[in-house]
C-alpha positions as CSV (number, residue, x, y, z in Angstrom):
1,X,-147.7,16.6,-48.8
2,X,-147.7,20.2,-50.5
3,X,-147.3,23.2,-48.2
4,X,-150.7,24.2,-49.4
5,X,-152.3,21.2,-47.8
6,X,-150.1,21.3,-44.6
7,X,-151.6,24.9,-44.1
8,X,-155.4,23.8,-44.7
9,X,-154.7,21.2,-42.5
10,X,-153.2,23.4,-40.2
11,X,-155.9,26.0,-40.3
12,X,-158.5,23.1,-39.8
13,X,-156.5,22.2,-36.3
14,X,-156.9,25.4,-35.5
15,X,-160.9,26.0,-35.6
16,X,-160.8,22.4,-33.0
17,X,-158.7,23.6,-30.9
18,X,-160.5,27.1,-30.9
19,X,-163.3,25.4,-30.0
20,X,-162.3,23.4,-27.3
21,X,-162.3,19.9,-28.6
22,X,-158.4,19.1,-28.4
23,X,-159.3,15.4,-28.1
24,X,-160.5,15.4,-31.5
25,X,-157.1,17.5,-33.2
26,X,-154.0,16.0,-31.3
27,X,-153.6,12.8,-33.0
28,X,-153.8,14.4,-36.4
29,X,-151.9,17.7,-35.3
30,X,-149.2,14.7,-33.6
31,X,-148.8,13.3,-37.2
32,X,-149.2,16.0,-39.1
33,X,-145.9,18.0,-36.9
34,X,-143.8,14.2,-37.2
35,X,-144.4,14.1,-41.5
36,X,-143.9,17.8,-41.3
37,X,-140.2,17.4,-39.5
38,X,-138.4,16.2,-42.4
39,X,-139.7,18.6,-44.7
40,X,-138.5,21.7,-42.2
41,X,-135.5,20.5,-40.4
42,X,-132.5,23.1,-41.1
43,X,-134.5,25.3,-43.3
44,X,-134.4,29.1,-43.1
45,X,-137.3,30.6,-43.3
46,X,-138.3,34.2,-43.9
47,X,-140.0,34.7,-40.9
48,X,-137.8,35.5,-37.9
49,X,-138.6,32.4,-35.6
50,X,-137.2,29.2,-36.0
51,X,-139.1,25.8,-36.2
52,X,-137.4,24.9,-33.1
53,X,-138.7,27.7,-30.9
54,X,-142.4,27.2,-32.7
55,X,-142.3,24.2,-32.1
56,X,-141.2,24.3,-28.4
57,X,-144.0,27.4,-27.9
58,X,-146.8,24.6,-29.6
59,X,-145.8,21.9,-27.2
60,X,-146.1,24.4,-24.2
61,X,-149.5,25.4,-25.1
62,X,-150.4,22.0,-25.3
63,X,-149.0,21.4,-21.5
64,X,-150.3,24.0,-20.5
65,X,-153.7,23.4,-22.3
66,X,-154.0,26.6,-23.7
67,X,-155.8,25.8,-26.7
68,X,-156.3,29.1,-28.0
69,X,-153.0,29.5,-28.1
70,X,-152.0,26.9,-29.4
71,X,-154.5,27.6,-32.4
72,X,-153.0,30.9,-32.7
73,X,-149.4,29.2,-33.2
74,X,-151.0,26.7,-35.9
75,X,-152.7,29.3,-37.9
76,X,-150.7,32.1,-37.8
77,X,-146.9,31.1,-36.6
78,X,-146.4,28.0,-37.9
79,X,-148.2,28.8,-41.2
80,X,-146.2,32.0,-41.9
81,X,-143.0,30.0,-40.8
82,X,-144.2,27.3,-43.8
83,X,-144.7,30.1,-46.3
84,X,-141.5,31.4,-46.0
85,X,-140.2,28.6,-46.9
86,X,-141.9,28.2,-50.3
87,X,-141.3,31.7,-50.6
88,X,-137.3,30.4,-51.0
């Protein structure tokens, strides 16, 4: 999967989860962050977070069911995290 799709994709989880319909994102967003593991593990990425603690803060929104956050973490964290990387 290209990053270019993983962020479309990404952005596309957001908008659900914006608007309150989690039930209808987390089995995509679930597969989406498994294929995605691979692709990330041990990479640097120009941003100063790690996929580790993105990760970890995209989990605890979900908890926590704090789906506006967790949107933001999709579309804005996780994304920039992913272009970094292609930036390499």
């Amino acid at each position: 999967m290209t990053t270019d799709l993983i962020l479309q994709r990404l952005k596309d989880l957001a908008v659900f989860f914006r608007l309150g319909r989690p039930l209808e994102a987390t089995d995509d967003l679930i597969n989406l962050l498994t294929n995605m593991i691979p692709q990330v593990t041990g990479k640097i990425s120009a941003t100063p977070l790690s996929i580790e603690s993105i990760f970890s803060s995209i989990l605890r929104c979900q908890e926590a069911e704090d789906w506006l956050g967790l949107a933001d973490y999709l579309e804005y964290e996780l994304s920039d995290f992913l272009k970094g990387l292609s930036s390499d």
